[in-house]
C-alpha positions as CSV (number, residue, x, y, z in Angstrom):
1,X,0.0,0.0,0.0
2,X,2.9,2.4,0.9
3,X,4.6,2.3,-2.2
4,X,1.5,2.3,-4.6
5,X,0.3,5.5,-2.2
6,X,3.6,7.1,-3.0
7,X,3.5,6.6,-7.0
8,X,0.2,7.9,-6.2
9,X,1.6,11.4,-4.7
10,X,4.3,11.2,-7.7
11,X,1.9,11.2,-10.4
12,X,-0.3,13.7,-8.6
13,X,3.0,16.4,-8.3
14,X,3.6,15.5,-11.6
15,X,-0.1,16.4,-12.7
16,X,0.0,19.9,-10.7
17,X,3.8,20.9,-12.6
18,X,1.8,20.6,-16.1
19,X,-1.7,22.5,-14.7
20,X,1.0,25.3,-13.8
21,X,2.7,25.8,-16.9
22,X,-0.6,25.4,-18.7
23,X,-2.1,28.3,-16.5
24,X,0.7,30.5,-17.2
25,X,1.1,29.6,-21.1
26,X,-2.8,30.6,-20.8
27,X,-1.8,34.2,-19.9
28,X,-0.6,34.5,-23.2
29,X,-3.0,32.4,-25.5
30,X,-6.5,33.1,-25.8
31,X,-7.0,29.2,-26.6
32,X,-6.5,28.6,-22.8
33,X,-8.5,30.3,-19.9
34,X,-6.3,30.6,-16.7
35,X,-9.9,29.9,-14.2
36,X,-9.7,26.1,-15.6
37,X,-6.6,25.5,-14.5
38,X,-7.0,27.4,-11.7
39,X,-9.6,24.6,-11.3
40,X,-7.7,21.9,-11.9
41,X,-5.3,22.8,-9.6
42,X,-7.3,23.4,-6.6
43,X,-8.8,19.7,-7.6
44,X,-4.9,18.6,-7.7
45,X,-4.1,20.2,-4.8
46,X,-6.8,18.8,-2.7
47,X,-6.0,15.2,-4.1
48,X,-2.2,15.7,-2.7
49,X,-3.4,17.0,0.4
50,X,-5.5,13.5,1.1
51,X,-2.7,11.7,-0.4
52,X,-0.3,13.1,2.2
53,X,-2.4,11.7,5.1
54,X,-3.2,8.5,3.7
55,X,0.6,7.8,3.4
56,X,1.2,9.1,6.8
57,X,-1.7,6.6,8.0
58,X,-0.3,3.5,6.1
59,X,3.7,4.4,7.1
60,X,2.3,4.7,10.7
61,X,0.3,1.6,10.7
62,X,3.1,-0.7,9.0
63,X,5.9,1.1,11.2
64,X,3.5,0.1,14.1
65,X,2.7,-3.7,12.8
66,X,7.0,-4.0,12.4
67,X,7.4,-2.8,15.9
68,X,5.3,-5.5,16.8
C-alpha cells in the first residue's frame, strides 16, 4: 500500500507541474483560460493533500505492525 500511495503522490505532483505551466502559457493564448486551471489545480491540490495523510496513515500503521 505504501509504495503504490507514493507513485500515487508522484503522479499527482507531476499532474500539478503541467496545470501550472498550462495556467501560465494561458496568460498568453487566448485558446486557454487561466480559471480552468486554476480549477484543476485546486482539484490537484486537494487530491495531494489526502494523499499526504493516507501515506502518513499506512507508514504509521506498518511502522506500528514492524514494531510489533
Amino acid at each position: 500500500d505504501l509504495v503504490e500511495l507514493e507513485g500515487l503522490r508522484g503522479a499527482v505532483a507531476g499532474k500539478i507541474a503541467a496545470w501550472q505551466v498550462l495556467r501560465a502559457l494561458a496568460m498568453h493564448d487566448d485558446r486557454l483560460t487561466k480559471e480552468e486551471f486554476e480549477v484543476l489545480l485546486d482539484r490537484a491540490d486537494d487530491q495531494s493533500q489526502r494523499l499526504y495523510k493516507l501515506h502518513l496513515q499506512v507508514a504509521q500503521a506498518q511502522f506500528d505492525a514492524s514494531g510489533s
